[in-house]
C-alpha positions in Angstrom: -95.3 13.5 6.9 -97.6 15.3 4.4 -98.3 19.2 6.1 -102.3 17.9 5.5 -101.6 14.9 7.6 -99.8 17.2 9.9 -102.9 19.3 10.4 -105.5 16.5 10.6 -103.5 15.4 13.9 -103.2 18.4 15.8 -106.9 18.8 15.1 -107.4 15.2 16.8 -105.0 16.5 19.8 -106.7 19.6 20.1 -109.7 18.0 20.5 -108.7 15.4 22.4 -109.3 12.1 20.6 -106.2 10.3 22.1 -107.3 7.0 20.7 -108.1 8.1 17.4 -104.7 10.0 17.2 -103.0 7.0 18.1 -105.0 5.3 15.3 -103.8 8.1 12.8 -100.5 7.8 13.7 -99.9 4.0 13.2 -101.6 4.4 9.7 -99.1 7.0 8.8 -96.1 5.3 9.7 -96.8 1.9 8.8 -94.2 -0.9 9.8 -91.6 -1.5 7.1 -89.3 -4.3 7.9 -86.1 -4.6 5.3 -86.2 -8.1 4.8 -82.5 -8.5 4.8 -81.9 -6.8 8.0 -84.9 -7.9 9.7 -84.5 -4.0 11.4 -87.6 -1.7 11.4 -86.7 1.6 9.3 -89.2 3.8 11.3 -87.4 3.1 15.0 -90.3 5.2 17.1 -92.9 2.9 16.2 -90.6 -0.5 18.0 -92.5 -0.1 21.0 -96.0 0.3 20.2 -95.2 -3.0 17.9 -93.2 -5.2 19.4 -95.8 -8.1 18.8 -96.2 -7.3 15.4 -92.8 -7.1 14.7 -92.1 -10.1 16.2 -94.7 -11.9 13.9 -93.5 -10.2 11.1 -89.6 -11.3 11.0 -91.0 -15.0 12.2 -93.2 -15.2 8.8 -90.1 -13.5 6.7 -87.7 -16.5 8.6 -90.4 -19.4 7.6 -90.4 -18.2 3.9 -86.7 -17.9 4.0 -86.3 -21.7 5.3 
């Protein structure tokens, strides 16, 4: 993570924006699935996105079939 990206979240936890910083986080580590593997890449994000995960290696299955 970018030391500017850094910054602009413990600005948002300072201030107390929990939401937002939630918000900020998920855009900065954006899901990446390797589509061999099916396995996330960024493993702290698993529970936050279990839903979209799941969605995710069911699309990657039905272009595989």
């Amino acid at each position: 993570m970018k030391q500017k990206d850094k910054e602009k979240l413990n600005q948002l936890n300072k201030a107390g924006l929990l939401k937002e910083l939630e918000k900020e986080i998920s855009e900065l580590t954006p899901i990446v699935v390797d589509k061999r593997l099916g396995k996330l890449k960024d493993v702290k994000m698993v529970a936050k996105n279990r839903d979209k995960i799941a969605f995710i290696k069911t699309r990657i299955r039905e272009r595989e079939l």
